[in-house]
MARMAR-370521 format. One line per 10 residues: their letters; for each residue x, y, z of N, C-alpha, C. Coordinates in steps of 0.1 Angstrom, whole numbers, plus 5000, padded with zeros to 4 digits. Example, Ala and Ser with C-alpha at 12.3 -4.5 7.8 and 13.67 -1.06 7.14 Angstrom:
<rs>
as	5132:4943:5078:5123:4955:5078:5132:4967:5078  5128:4978:5071:5137:4989:5071:5129:5000:5079
</rs>
This chain:
<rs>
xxxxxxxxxx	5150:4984:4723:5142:4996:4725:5152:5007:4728  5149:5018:4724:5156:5031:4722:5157:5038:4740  5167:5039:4744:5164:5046:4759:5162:5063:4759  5161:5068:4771:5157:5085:4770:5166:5085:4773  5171:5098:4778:5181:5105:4781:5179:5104:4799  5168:5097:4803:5165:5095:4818:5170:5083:4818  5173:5079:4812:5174:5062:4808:5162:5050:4809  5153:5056:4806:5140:5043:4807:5136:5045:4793  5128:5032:4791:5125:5030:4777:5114:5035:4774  5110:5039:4760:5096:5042:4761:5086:5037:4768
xxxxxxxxxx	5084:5025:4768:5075:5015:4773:5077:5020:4788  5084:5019:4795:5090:5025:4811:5084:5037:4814  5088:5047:4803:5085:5063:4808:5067:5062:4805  5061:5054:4795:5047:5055:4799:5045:5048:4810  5049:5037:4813:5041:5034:4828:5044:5042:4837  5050:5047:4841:5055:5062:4849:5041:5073:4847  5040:5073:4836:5025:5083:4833:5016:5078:4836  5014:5071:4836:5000:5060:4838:5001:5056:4855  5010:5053:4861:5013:5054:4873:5005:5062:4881  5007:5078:4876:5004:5087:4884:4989:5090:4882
xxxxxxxxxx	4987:5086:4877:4970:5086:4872:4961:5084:4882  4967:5072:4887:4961:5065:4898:4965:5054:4907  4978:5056:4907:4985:5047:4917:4988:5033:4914  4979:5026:4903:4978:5012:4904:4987:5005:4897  5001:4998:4902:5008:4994:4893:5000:4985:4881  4993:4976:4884:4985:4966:4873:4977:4973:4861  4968:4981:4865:4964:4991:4859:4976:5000:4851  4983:5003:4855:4991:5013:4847:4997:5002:4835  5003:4990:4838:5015:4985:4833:5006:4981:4821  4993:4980:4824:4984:4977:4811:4982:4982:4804
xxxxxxxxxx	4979:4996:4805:4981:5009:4797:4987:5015:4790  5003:5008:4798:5012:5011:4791:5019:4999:4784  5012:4987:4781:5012:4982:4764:5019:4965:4773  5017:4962:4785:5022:4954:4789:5012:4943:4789  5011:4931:4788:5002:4918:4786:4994:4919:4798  4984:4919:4795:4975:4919:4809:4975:4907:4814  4984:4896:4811:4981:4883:4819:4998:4883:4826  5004:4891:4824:5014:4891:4833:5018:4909:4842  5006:4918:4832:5009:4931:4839:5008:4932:4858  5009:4921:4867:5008:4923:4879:5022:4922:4882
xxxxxxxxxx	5028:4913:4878:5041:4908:4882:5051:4924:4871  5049:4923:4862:5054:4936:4855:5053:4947:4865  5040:4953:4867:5040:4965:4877:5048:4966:4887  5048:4950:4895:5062:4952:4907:5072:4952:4905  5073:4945:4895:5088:4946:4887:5093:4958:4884  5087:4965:4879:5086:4982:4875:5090:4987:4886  5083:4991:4899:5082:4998:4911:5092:4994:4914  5100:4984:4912:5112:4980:4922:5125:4985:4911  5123:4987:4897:5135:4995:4894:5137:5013:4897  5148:5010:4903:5155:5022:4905:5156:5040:4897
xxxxxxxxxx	5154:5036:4884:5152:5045:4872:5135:5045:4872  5127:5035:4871:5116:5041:4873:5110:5048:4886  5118:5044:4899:5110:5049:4908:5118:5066:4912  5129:5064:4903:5132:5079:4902:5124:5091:4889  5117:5085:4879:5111:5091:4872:5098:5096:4882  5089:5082:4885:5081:5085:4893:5082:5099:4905  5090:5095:4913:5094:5107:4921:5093:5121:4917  5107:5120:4905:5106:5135:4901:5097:5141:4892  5082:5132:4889:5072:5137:4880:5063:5138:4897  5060:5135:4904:5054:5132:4915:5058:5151:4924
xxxxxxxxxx	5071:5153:4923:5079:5167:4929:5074:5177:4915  5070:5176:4909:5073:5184:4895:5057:5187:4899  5048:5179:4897:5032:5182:4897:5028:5190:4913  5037:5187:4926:5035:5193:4936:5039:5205:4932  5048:5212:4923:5053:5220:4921:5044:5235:4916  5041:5226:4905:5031:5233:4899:5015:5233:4906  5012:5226:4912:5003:5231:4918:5003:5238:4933  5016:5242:4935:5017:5248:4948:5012:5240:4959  5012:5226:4959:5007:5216:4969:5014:5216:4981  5020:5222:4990:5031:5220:4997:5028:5214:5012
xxxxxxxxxx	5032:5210:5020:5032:5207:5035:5023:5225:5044  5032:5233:5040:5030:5244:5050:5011:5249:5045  5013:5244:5028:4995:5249:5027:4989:5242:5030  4987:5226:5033:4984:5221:5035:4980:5222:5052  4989:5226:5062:4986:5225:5072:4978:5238:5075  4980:5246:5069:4973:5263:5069:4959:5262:5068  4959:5252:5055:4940:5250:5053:4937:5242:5064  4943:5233:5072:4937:5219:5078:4935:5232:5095  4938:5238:5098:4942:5254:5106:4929:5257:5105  4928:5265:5091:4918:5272:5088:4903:5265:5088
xxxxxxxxxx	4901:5253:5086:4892:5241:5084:4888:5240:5100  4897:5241:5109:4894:5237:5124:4887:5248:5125  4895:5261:5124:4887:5272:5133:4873:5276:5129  4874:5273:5113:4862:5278:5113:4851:5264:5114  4853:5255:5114:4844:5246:5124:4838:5248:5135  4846:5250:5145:4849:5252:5160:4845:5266:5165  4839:5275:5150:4831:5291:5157:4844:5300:5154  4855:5296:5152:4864:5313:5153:4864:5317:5148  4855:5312:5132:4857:5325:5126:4840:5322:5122  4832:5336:5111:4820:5339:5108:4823:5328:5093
xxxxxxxxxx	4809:5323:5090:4808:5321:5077:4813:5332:5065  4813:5330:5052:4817:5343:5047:4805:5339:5034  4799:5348:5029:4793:5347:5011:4806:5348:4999  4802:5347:4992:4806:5343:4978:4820:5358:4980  4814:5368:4981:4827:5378:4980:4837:5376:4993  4834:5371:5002:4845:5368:5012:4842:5373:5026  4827:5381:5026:4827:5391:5035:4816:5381:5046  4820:5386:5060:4814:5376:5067:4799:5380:5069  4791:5373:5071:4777:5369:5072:4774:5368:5088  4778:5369:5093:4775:5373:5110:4768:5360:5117
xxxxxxxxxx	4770:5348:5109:4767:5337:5111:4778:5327:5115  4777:5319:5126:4789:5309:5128:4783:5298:5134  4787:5287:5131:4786:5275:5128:4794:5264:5128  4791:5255:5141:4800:5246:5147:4797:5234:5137  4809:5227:5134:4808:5216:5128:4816:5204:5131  4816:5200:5148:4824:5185:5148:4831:5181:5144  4824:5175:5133:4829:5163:5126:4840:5170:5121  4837:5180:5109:4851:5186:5103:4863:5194:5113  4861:5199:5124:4873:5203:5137:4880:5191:5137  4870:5179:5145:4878:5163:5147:4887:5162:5137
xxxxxxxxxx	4881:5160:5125:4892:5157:5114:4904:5164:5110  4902:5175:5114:4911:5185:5111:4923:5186:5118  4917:5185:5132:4925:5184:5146:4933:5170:5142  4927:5156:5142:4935:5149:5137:4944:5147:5128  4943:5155:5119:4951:5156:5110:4970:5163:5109  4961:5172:5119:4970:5182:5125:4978:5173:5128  4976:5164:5144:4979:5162:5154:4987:5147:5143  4983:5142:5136:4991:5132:5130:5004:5136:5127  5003:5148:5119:5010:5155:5113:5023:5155:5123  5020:5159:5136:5029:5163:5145:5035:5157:5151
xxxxxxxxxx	5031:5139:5149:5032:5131:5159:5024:5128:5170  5014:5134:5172:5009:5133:5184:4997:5123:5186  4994:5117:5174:4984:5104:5172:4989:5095:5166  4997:5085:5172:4999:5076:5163:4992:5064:5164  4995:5056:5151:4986:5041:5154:4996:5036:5156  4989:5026:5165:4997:5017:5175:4991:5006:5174  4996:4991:5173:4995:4978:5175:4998:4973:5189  4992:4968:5194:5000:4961:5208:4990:4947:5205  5001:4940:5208:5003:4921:5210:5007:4914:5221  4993:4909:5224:4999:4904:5237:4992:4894:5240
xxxxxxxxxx	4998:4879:5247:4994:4868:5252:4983:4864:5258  4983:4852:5263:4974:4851:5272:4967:4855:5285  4957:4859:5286:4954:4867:5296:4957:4883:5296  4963:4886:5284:4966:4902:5286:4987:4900:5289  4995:4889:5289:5002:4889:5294:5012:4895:5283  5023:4888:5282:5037:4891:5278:5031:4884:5263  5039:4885:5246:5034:4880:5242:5046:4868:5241  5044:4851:5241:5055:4847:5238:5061:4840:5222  5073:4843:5221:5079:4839:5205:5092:4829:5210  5087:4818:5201:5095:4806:5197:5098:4800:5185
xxxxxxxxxx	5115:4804:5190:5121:4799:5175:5129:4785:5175  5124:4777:5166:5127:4766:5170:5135:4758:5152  5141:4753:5155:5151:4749:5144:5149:4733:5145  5152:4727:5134:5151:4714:5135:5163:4708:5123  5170:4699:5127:5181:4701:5122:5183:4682:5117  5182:4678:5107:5176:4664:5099:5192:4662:5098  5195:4647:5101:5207:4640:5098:5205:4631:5085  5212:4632:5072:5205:4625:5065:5219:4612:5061  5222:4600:5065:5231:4589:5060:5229:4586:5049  5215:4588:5043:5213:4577:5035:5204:4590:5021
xxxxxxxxxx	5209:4582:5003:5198:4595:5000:5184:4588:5000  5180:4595:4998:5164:4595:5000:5156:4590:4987  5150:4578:4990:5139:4571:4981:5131:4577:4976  5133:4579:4962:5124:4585:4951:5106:4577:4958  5093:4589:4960:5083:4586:4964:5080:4571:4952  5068:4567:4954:5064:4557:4945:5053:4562:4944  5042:4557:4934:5030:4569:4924:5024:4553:4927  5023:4545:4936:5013:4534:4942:5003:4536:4952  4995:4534:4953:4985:4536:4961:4979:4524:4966  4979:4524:4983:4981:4506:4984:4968:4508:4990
xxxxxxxxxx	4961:4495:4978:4941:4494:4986:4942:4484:4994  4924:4494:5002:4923:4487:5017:4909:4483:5013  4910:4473:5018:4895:4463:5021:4888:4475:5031  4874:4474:5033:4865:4477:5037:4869:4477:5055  4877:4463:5058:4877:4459:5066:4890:4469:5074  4901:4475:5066:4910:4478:5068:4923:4478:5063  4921:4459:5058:4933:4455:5059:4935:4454:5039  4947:4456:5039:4949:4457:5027:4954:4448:5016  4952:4448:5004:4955:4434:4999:4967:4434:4988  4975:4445:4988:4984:4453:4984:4983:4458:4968
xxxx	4975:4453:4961:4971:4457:4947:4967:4471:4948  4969:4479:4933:4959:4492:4938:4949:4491:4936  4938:4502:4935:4922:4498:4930:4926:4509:4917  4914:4500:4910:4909:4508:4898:4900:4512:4891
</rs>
C-alpha cells in the first residue's frame, strides 16, 4: 500500500477519520475496511501506533481550531452558566435585552461550579482503600520458587473409574 506524505496508509488515514466521528476504535476500524471479526484487536493496534496517534492528535488540534473550542471559552461560558443560574444576571429575549426576570437554577450553578472547580483542581475523585475495620489496607507479595531435579511427566489423557463405592477398579469407564 502506497504511504502519505504523513506516513500512514490509506487504510490508516481513514481510520483516523472515522475515529473522530465517535471515538470508537472497533467501530471506526470497520469503517475503515478492516474485518469486522478481527476490527477490535485492529483498533488497538491502531491507537497504539505512533503515526496514527499523531494524525489523530493533529486532526483533533485542527477541528478545535476551527471551531474556536478553546479552554479559556470554555471556562467563560461554564462562568457565565453559573451566574446566570445563581440570579446575577436577568434572563435576556431573543435580541439580547434583559427581561427583568431572574431565575435560580441549582442544578445548572452545581454543575457549573463543579466544572469550574474540577477544572482547577479543587474536586478531585479520590479512591481510598482500606482494611479491615476501616484500618491500614494490607499487601502481600509472596513468591514461590519450585526446585525442579527431575523433568516433568508428560500428563496421561486416562481417567481412573471409581466404583460407586469409591474404590476404583483402574479401567476407564465408557
Amino acid at each position: 500500500m502506497a504511504k502519505r506524505p504523513d506516513g500512514l496508509t490509506p487504510r490508516q488515514a481513514r481510520f483516523v477519520d472515522e475515529y473522530l466521528i465517535d471515538l470508537n476504535a472497533t467501530r471506526a476500524a470497520i469503517r475503515a475496511g478492516y474485518s469486522e471479526h478481527t476490527a477490535d484487536s485492529q483498533g488497538s493496534r491502531l491507537l497504539k501506533n505512533a503515526k496514527v496517534c499523531t494524525a489523530i492528535a493533529a486532526k483533533q488540534a485542527e477541528r478545535a481550531g476551527k471551531s474556536e473550542l478553546t479552554t479559556e471559552w470554555i471556562i467563560e461560558r461554564l462562568i457565565e452558566n453559573a451566574n446566570r443560574a445563581m440570579e446575577a444576571e436577568p434572563a435576556r429575549d431573543a435580541a439580547g435585552k434583559p427581561i427583568g426576570i431572574y431565575t435560580y437554577q441549582g442544578n445548572v450553578a452545581n454543575k457549573a461550579l463543579e466544572l469550574l472547580g474540577k477544572h482547577r483542581g479543587i474536586f478531585l475523585d479520590k479512591v481510598q482503600m482500606t482494611g479491615q475495620d476501616g484500618g491500614p489496607l494490607q499487601v502481600a507479595v509472596c513468591r514461590t520458587f519450585v526446585h525442579v531435579t527431575e523433568p516433568a511427566k508428560p500428563p496421561t489423557n486416562r481417567i481412573k473409574a471409581t466404583s460407586p463405592n469409591g474404590h476404583g477398579n483402574g479401567r476407564p469407564r465408557h
